[in-house]
KELOVO-312899 format. One record per residue (C-alpha): residue number from 1; chain; x, y, z. Coordinates in nm, 2 decimals. Example, Ala and Ser with C-alpha at 12.3 -4.5 7.8 and 13.67 -1.06 7.14 Angstrom:
# KELOVO-312899
<1, "A", <1.23, -0.45, 0.78>>
<2, "A", <1.37, -0.11, 0.71>>
//
This chain:
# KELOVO-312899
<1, "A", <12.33, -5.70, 2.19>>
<2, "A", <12.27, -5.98, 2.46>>
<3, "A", <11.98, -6.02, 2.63>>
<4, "A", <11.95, -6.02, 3.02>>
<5, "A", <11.79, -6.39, 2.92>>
<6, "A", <12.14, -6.45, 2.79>>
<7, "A", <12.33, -6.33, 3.14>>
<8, "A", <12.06, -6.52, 3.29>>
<9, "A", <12.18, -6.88, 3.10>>
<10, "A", <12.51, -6.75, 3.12>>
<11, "A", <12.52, -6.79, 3.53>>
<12, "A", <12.41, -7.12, 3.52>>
<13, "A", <12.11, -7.07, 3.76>>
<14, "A", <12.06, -7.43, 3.82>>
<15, "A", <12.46, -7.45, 3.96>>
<16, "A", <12.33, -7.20, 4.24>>
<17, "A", <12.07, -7.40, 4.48>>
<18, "A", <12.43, -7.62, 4.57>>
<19, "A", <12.59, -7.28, 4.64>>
<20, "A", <12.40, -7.25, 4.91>>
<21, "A", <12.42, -7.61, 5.06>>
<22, "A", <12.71, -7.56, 5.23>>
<23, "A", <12.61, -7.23, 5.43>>
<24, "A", <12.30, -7.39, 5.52>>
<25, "A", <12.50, -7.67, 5.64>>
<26, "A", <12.79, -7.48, 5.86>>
<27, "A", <12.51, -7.26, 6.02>>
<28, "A", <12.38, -7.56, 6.15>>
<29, "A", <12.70, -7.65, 6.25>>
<30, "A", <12.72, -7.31, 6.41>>
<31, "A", <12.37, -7.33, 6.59>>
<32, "A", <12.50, -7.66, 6.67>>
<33, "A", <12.77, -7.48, 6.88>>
<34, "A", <12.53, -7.20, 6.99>>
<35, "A", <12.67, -6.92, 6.81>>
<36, "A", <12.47, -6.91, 6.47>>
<37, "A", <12.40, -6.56, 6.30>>
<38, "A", <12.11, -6.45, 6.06>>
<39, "A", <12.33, -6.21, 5.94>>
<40, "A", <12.70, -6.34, 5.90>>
<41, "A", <12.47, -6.67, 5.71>>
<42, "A", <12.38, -6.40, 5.47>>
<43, "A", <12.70, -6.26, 5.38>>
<44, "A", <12.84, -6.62, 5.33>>
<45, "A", <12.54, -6.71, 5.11>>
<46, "A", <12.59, -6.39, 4.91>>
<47, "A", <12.96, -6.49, 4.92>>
<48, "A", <12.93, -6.79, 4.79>>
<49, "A", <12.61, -6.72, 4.47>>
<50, "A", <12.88, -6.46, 4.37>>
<51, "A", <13.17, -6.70, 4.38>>
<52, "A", <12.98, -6.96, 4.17>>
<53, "A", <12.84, -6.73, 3.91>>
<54, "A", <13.17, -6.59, 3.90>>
<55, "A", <13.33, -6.92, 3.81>>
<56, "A", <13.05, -6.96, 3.56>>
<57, "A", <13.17, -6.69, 3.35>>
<58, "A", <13.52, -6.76, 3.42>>
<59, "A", <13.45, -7.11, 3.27>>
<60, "A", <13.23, -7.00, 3.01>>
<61, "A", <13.54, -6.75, 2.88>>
<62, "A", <13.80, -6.97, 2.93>>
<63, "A", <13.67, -7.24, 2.77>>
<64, "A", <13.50, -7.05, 2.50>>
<65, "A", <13.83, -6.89, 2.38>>
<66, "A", <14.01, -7.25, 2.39>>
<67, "A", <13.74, -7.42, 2.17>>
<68, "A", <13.64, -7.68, 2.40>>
<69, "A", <13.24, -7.56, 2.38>>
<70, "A", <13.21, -7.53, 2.03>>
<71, "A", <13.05, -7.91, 2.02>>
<72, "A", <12.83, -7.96, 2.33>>
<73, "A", <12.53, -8.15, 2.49>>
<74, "A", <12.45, -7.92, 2.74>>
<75, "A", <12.32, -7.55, 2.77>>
<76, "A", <12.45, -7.31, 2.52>>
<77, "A", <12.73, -7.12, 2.65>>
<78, "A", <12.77, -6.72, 2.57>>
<79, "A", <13.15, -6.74, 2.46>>
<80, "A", <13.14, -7.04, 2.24>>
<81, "A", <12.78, -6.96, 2.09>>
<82, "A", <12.93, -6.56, 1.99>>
<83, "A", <12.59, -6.44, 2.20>>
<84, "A", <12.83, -6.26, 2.42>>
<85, "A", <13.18, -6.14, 2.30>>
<86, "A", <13.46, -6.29, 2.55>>
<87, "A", <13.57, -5.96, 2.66>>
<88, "A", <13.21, -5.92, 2.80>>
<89, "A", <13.19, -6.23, 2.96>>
<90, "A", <13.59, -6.16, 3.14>>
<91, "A", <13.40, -5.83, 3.30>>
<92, "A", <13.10, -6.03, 3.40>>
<93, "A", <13.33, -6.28, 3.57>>
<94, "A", <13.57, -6.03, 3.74>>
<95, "A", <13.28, -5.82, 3.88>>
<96, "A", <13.13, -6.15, 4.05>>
<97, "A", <13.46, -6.21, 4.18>>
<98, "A", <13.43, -5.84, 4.33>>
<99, "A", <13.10, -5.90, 4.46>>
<100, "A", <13.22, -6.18, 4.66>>
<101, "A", <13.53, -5.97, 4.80>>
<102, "A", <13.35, -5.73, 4.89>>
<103, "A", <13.10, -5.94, 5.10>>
<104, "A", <13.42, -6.14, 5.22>>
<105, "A", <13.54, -5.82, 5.34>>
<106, "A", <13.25, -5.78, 5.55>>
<107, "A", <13.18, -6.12, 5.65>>
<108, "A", <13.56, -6.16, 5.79>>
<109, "A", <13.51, -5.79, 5.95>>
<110, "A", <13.21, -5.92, 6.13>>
<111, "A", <13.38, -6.20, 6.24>>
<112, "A", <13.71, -6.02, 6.34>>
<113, "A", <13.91, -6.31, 6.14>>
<114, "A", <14.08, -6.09, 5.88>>
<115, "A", <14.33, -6.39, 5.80>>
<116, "A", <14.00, -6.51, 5.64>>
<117, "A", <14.12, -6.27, 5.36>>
<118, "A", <14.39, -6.48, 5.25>>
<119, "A", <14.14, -6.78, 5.24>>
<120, "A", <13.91, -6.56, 5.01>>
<121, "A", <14.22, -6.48, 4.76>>
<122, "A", <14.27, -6.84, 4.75>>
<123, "A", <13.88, -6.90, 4.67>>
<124, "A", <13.96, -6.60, 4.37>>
<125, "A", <14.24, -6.80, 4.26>>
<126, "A", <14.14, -7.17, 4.24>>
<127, "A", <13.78, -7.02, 4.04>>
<128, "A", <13.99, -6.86, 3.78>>
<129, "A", <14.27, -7.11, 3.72>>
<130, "A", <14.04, -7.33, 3.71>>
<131, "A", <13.97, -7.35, 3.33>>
<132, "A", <14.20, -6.99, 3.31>>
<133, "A", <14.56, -6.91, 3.24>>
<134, "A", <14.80, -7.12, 3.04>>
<135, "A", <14.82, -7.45, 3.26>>
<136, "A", <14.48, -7.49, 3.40>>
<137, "A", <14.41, -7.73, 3.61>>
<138, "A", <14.05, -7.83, 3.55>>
<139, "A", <14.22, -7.97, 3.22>>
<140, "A", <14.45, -8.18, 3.43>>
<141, "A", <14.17, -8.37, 3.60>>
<142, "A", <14.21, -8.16, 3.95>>
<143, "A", <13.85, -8.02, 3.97>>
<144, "A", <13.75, -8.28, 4.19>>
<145, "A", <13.99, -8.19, 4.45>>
<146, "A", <13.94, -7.85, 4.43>>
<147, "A", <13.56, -7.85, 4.40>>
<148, "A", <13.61, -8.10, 4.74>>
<149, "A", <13.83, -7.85, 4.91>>
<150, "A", <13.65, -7.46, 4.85>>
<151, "A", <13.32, -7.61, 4.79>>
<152, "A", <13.31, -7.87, 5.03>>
<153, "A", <13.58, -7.82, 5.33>>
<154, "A", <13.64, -7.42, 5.29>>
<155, "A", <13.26, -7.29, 5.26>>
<156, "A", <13.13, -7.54, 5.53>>
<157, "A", <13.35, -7.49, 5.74>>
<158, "A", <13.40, -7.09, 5.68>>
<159, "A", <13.04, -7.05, 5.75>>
<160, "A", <13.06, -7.21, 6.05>>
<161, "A", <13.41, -7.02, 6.16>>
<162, "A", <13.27, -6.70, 6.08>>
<163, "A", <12.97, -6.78, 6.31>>
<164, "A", <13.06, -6.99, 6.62>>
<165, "A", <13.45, -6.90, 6.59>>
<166, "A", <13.52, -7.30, 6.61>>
<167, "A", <13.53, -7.59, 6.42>>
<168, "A", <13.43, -7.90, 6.58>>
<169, "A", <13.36, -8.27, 6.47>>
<170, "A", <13.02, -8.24, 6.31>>
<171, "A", <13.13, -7.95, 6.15>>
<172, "A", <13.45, -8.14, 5.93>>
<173, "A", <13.16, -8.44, 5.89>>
<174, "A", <12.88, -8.21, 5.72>>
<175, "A", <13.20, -8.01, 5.48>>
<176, "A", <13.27, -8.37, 5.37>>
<177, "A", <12.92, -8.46, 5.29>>
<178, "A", <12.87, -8.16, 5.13>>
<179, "A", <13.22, -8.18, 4.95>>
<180, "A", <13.16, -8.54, 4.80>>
<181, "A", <12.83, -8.47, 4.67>>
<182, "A", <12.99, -8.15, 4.49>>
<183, "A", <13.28, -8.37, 4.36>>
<184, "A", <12.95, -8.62, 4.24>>
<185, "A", <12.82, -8.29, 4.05>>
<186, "A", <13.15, -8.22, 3.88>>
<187, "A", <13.16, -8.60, 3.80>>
<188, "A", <12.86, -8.63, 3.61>>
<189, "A", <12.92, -8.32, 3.44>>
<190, "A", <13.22, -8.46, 3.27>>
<191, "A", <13.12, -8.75, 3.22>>
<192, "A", <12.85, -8.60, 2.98>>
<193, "A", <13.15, -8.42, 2.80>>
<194, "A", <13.40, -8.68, 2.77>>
<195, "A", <13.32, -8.73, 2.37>>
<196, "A", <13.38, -8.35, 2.31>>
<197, "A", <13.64, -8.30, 2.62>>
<198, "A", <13.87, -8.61, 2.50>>
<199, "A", <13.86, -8.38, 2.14>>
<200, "A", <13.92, -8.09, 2.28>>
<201, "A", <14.25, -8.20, 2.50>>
<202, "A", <14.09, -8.17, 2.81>>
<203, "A", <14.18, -8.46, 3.04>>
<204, "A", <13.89, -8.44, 3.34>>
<205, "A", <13.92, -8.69, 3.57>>
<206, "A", <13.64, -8.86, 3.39>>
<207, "A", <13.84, -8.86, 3.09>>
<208, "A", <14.11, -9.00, 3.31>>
<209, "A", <13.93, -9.29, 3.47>>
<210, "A", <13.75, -9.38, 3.14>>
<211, "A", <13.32, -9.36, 3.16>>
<212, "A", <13.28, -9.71, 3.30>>
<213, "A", <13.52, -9.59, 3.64>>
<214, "A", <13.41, -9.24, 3.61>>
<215, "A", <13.01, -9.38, 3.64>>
<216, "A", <13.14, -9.55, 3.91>>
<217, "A", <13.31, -9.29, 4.09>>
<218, "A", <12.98, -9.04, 4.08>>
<219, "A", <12.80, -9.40, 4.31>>
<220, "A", <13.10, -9.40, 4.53>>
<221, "A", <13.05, -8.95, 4.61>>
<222, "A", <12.72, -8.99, 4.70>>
<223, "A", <12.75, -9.30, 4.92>>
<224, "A", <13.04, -9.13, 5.06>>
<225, "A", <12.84, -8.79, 5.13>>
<226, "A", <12.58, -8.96, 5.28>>
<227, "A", <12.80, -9.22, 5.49>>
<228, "A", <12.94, -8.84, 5.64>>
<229, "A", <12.62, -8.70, 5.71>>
<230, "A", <12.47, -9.02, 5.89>>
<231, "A", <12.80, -9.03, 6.11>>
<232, "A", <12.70, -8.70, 6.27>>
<233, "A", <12.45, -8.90, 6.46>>
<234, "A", <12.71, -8.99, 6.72>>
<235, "A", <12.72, -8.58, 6.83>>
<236, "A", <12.33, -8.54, 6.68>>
<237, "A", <12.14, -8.84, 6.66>>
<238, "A", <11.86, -8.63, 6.48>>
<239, "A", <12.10, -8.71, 6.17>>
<240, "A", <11.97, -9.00, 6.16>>
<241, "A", <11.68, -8.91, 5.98>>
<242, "A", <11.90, -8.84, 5.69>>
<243, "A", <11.90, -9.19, 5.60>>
<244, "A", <11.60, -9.10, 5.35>>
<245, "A", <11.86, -8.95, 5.08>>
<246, "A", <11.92, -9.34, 5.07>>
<247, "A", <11.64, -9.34, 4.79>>
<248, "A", <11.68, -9.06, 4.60>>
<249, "A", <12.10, -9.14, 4.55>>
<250, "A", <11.99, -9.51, 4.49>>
<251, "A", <11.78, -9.36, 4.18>>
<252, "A", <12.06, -9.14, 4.08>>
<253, "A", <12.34, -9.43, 4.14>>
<254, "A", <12.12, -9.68, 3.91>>
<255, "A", <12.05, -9.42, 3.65>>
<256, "A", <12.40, -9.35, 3.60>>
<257, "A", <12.53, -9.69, 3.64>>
<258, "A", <12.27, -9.76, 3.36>>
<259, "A", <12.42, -9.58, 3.14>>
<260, "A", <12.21, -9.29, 3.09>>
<261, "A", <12.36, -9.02, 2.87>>
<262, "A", <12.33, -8.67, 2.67>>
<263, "A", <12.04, -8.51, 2.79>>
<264, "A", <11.95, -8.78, 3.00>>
<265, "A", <12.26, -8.69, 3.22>>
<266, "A", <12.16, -8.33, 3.20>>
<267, "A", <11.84, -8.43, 3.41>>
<268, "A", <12.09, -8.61, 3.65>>
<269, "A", <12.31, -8.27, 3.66>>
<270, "A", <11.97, -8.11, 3.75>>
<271, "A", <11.89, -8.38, 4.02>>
<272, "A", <12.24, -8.39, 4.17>>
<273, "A", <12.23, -8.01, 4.25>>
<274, "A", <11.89, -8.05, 4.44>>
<275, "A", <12.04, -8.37, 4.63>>
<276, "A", <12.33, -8.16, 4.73>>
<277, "A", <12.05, -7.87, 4.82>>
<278, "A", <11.84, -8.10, 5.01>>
<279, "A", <12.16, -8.21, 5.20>>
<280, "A", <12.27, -7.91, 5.30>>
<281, "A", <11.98, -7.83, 5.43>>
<282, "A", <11.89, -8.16, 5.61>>
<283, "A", <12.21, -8.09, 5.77>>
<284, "A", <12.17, -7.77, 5.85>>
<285, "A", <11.81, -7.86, 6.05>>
<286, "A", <11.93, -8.19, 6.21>>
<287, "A", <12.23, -7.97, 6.39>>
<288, "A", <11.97, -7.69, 6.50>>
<289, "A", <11.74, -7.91, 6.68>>
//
């Protein structure tokens, strides 16, 4: 029988401090506007833990069935490992999914923007298909838009449309920081698993772009999400104090380009969730004040 330690690897807990970067980046947005709310913040931070862990599992099933886990550097996963049988992990991933609709639901009642709904499908959708179905398109090398477009452009700038009712400028700026330095943690990930993802048929964009470009890429995310964030200044000059992630994506950037790799990158996984954490909520204070 698996062990709640087991569900508890299974979720991927370290995936979910950059889950809530993008909330804590539209509220600001929304304070920004003078229309934030405790509560709506919330529901779209409980929206979005469930959609992650839910794509966890869906990931962890879909790739577990295919094959492409059974060789990897990274943390065991419950399908390929036989901890968890697939149909288990399926139900765990369809009950986040629920978790997050029904929390959507509420969320887009509060807000009275039930079209919202249609969004959240497409959220459902794009987390499954992901690595699920017959023609998925993580295997293509499309997570990077994806990841860009829900986890970047659709949860910033939900949050903030389900608080202030508007999008402005600073708004589209912080869902692109937050976007690129998502796309950076997808990056790295792959490029970890090129060895075994090249094996298994999977064709990442890291596989795609080769490791040397796909190293280089990951640089280009971050400078890119923090170019974004620094540009708010002209609507909120407090962004400029944001000019400090400077060191810590310099670190990342020469640790990458230095070809760190195995667990060396997992440590860089680990670090790139927290820069994406500490960004989202840099953002989030700089639009407040």
């Amino acid at each position: 029988m698996p062990t709640l330690r087991d569900w508890a690897t299974g979720a991927r807990p370290r995936t979910l401090p950059a889950a809530l970067a993008p909330v804590l980046a539209g509220t600001g947005a929304a304070a920004f506007s003078g229309a934030a709310s405790p509560v709506r913040a919330v529901l779209a931070a409980g929206v979005a833990l469930a959609l992650q862990v839910a794509v966890n599992f869906a990931n962890d099933y879909s790739d577990g069935i295919r094959g492409t886990d059974d060789a990897r550097v990274g943390p065991v996963r419950l399908t390929a490992s036989g901890a968890v049988s697939p149909r288990a992990v399926k139900r765990a991933a369809f009950a986040a999914f629920a978790v997050a609709g029904v929390l959507g639901l509420l969320l887009c009642a509060l807000a009275g923007a039930w079209w919202l709904i249609a969004v959240g499908a497409a959220c459902v959708l794009a987390g499954w298909f992901y690595t699920g179905g017959r023609n998925p398109y993580g295997y293509r090398g499309l997570g990077e838009v994806a990841v860009f477009v829900f986890f970047g452009l659709v949860a910033t700038l939900g949050t903030t449309y389900t608080q202030a009712g508007t999008i402005t400028g600073p708004a589209v700026l912080a869902a692109c920081s937050i976007g690129a330095v998502a796309c950076a943690l997808l990056m790295v990930n792959n490029i970890r698993d090129i060895p075994t993802d090249e094996v298994a048929g999977k064709r990442t964009l890291a596989v795609r772009l080769g490791e040397g470009r796909a190293r280089l890429a990951y640089v280009i995310l971050l400078i890119a999400a923090v170019a974004c964030a620094l540009a708010i200044a002209f609507w909120a000059p407090w962004a400029l104090l944001l000019i400090w992630l400077v060191l810590p994506v310099f670190q990342l950037s020469a640790q990458v380009l230095g070809g760190a790799a195995g667990r060396e990158l997992i440590q860089v996984l680990a670090r790139t969730g927290l820069l994406e954490l500490a960004l989202g909520l840099g953002l989030g204070i700089v639009l407040l004040v």
